[in-house]
C-alpha positions as CSV (number, residue, x, y, z in Angstrom):
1,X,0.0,0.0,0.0
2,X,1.3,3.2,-0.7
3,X,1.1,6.6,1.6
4,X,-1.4,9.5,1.2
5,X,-0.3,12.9,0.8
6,X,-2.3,15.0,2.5
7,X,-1.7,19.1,1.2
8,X,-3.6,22.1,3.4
9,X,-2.8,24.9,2.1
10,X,-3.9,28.7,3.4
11,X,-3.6,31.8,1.5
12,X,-3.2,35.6,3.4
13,X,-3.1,39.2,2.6
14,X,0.7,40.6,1.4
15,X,1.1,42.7,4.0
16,X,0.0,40.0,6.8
17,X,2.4,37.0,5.5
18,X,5.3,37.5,7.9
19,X,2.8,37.8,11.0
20,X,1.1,34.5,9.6
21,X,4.4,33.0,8.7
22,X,5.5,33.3,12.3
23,X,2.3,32.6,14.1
24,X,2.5,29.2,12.0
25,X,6.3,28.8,13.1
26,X,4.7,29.2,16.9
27,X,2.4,26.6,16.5
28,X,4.4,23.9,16.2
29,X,4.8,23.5,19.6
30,X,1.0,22.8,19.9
31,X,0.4,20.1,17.2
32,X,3.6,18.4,17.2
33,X,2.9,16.2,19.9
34,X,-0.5,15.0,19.3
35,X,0.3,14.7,15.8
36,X,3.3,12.4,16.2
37,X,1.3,10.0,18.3
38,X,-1.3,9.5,15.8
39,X,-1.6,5.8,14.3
40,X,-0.3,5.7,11.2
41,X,1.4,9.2,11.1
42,X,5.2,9.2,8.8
43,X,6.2,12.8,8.2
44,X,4.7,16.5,8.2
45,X,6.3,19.8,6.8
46,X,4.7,23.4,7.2
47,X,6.2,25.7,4.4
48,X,6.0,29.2,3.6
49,X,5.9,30.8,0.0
50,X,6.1,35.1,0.2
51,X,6.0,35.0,-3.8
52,X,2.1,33.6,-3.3
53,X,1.3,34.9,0.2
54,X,0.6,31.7,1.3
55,X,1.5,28.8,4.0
56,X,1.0,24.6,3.5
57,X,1.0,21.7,5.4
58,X,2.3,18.8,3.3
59,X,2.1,15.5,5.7
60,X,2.6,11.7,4.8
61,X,0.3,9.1,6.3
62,X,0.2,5.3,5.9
63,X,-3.1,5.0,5.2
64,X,-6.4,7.6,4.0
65,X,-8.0,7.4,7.4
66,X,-4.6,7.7,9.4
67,X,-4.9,11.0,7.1
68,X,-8.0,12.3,8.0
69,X,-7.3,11.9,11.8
70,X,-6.4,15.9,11.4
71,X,-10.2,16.4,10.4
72,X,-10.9,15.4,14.0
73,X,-8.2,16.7,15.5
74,X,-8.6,19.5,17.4
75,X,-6.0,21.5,17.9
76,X,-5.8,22.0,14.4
77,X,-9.1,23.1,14.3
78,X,-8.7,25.0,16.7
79,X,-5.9,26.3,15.2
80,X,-7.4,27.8,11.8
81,X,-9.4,30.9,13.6
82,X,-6.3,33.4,14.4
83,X,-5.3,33.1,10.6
84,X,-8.8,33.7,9.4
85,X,-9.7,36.5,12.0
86,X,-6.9,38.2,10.2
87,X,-7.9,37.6,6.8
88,X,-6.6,33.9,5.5
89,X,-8.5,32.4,3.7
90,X,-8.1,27.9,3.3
91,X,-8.5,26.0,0.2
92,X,-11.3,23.5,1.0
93,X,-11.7,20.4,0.8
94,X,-8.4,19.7,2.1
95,X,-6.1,17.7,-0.6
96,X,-5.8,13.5,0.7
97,X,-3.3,12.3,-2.5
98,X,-3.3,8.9,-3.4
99,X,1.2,8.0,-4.2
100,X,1.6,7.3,-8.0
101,X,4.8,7.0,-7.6
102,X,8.0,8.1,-4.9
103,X,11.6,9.2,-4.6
104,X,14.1,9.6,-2.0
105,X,17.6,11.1,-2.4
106,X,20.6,8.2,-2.5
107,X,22.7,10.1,-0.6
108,X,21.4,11.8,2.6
109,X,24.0,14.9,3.1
């Protein structure tokens, strides 16, 4: 079976993307640990793009309901309300990839 790729992305103002950058920087330290307990979790990366004004969450999960435990979970809920109270807006429905295909880097420098 091959891992799901689950992509959330958020989009915000120009002049509010290094106030959103950092408030997502800051909440690492409230989803990490309940997201690296969840069954079936493999790898997550928050990234920032200025040229689009926007922030992602790209995360790797065994399985599509191992995926979708971040529907339910709360924190991340919880979560989205500062960045729209400040003008954010979230693609919806949240993107759960199927793997076609995958690649890792032979050497690891």
């Amino acid at each position: 079976m091959q891992p799901i790729v689950r992509v959330s992305i958020l989009r915000c103002p120009p002049d509010r993307f290094g106030e959103m950058r950092q408030m997502m920087v800051e909440l690492e330290q409230t989803l990490r640990p309940g997201i690296e307990e969840m069954p079936g979790f493999l790898a997550f990366y928050t990234g920032a793009d200025e040229a689009t004004s926007s922030l992602s969450n790209v995360s790797l999960w065994v399985d599509l309901d191992a995926a979708k435990q971040l529907d339910r979970f709360q924190p991340m809920l919880d979560s989205g309300k500062p960045f729209v109270d400040k003008g954010a807006t979230f693609e919806r429905p949240v993107m759960n990839y199927s793997t076609l295909w995958q690649m890792q880097s032979a050497s690891r420098n």
